[in-house]
N, C-alpha and C positions, 0 to 999 in steps of 0.2 A: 811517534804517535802515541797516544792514550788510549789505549782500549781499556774497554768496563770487563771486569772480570767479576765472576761470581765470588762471594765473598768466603769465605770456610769458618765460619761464627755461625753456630748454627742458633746463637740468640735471631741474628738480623736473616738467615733462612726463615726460622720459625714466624718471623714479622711478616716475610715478605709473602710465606705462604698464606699468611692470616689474610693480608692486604689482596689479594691476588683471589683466593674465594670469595672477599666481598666484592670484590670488583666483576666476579664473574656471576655471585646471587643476586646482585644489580642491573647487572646486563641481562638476565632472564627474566626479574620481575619488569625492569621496562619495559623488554620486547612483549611480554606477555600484557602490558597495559595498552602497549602501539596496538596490538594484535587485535586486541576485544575493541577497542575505539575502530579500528578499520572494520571489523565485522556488525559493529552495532551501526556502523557508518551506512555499510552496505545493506545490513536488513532492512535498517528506519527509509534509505532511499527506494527502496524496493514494494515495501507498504504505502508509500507516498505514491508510485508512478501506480501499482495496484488502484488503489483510490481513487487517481484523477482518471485512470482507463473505465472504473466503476461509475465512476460520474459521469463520463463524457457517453458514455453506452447507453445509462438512465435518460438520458439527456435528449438522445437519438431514437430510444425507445419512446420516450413519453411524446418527440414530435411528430412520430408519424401514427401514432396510436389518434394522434390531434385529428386526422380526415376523419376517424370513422365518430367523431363528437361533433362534427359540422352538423351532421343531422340534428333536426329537432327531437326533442325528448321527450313530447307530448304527443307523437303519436307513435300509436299502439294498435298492433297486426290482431283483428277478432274477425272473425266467423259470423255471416251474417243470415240471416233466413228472411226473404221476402213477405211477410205476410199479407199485402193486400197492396196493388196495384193502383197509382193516381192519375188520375189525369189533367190535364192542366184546365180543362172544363170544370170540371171537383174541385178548384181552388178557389174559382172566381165566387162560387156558391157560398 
């Protein structure tokens, strides 16, 4: 058998450490990009479902508010004082 042995060149160490930080400064900036796309993923859906629950509320509010507009809007509740009595004789006159 062939086994891979570490090599004792510490030209091709010095390489492989080089090689080996970027491979690990890249794996942390990825993960750190996956990261922020999963969390901006999860806010942006969160403001969405917020909005359509705001909407759908507005929605339920504004139709039940709808019975108390059935009324007409021309009349208006006033205080009256009788001043003089008719009779329907006093009309024909």
């Amino acid at each position: 058998m062939n086994r891979m042995t570490a090599s004792r060149n510490p030209i091709l160490q010095a390489i492989g450490l080089i090689i080996g930080a970027v491979v690990a400064v890249a794996a942390v900036l990825v993960g750190a990009v996956l990261l922020s796309f999963i969390i901006g993923f999860v806010v942006l859906m969160g403001m969405l479902i917020y909005a359509r629950s705001w909407w759908a509320r507005r929605g339920i509010k504004k139709a039940s508010s709808g019975f108390a507009e059935d009324k007409p809007k021309d009349i208006v509740n006033v205080q009256y004082t009788v001043v003089k009595e008719r009779n329907v004789d006093d009309q024909a006159s």
